[in-house]
N, C-alpha and C positions, 0 to 999 in steps of 0.2 A: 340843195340839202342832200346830205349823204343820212343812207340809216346804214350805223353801226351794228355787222351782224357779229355772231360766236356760237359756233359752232349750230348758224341756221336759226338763232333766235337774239331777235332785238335787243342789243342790248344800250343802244343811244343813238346820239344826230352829231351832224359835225355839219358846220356851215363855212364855206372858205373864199372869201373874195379875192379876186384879183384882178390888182391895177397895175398900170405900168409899171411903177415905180416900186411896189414890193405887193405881199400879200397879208390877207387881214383872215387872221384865225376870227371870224365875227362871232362864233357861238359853236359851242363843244357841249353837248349832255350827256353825262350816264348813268345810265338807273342806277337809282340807291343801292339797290343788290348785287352789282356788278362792278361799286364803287371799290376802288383802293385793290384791285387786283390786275393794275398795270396796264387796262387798257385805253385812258387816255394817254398814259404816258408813251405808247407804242405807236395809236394815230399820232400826238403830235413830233413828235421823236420822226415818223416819215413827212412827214410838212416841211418837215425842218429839213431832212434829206434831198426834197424838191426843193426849198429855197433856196439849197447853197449850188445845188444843179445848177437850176436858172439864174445863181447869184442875183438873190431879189432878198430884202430885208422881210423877215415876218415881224407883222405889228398883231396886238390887240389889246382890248378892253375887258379889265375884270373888278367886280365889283370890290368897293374898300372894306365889305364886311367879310366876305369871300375867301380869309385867311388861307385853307387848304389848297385852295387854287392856286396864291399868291407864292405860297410857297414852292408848289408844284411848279411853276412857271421859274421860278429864281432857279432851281434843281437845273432846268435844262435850260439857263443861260438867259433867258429872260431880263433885260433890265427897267428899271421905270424911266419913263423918259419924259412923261407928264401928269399932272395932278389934274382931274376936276372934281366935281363937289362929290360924287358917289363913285364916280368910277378910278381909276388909274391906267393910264395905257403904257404899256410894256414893248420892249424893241428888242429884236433878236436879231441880227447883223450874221 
């Protein structure tokens, strides 16, 4: 688990697996107050920079209520690439 600092104050988690075969964005939070001003988009915007390094696919899991996410995720290329009952998993190649 990573904690998300700015400028020396907390501002979320980022959690990042990695398998052989590609890497799993497992879980990303940022505080409500700190939401919508670009700094998820900027962590996973660099994941994305190491996955195309290592040429690894980034995968993950976001819930189906989770619309701001979903769409965040499509923005940077994100696609669905499975269904289950609550979640949706997304593939970035």
């Amino acid at each position: 688990i990573q904690i998300l600092l700015r400028n020396n104050q907390r501002v979320g988690m980022l959690m990042i697996l990695e398998e052989t075969e590609r890497l799993w964005l497992d879980e990303i939070q940022i505080d409500p107050q700190f939401q919508n001003q670009g700094i998820g988009t900027t962590v996973i915007g660099e994941l994305i920079a190491t996955s195309r390094h290592r040429q690894l696919p980034v995968h993950l899991r976001v819930l189906r209520a989770n619309r701001g996410a979903q769409r965040l995720y499509r923005r940077l290329g994100f696609r669905r690439i499975e269904d289950a009952k609550h979640h949706i998993v997304m593939e970035l190649k």
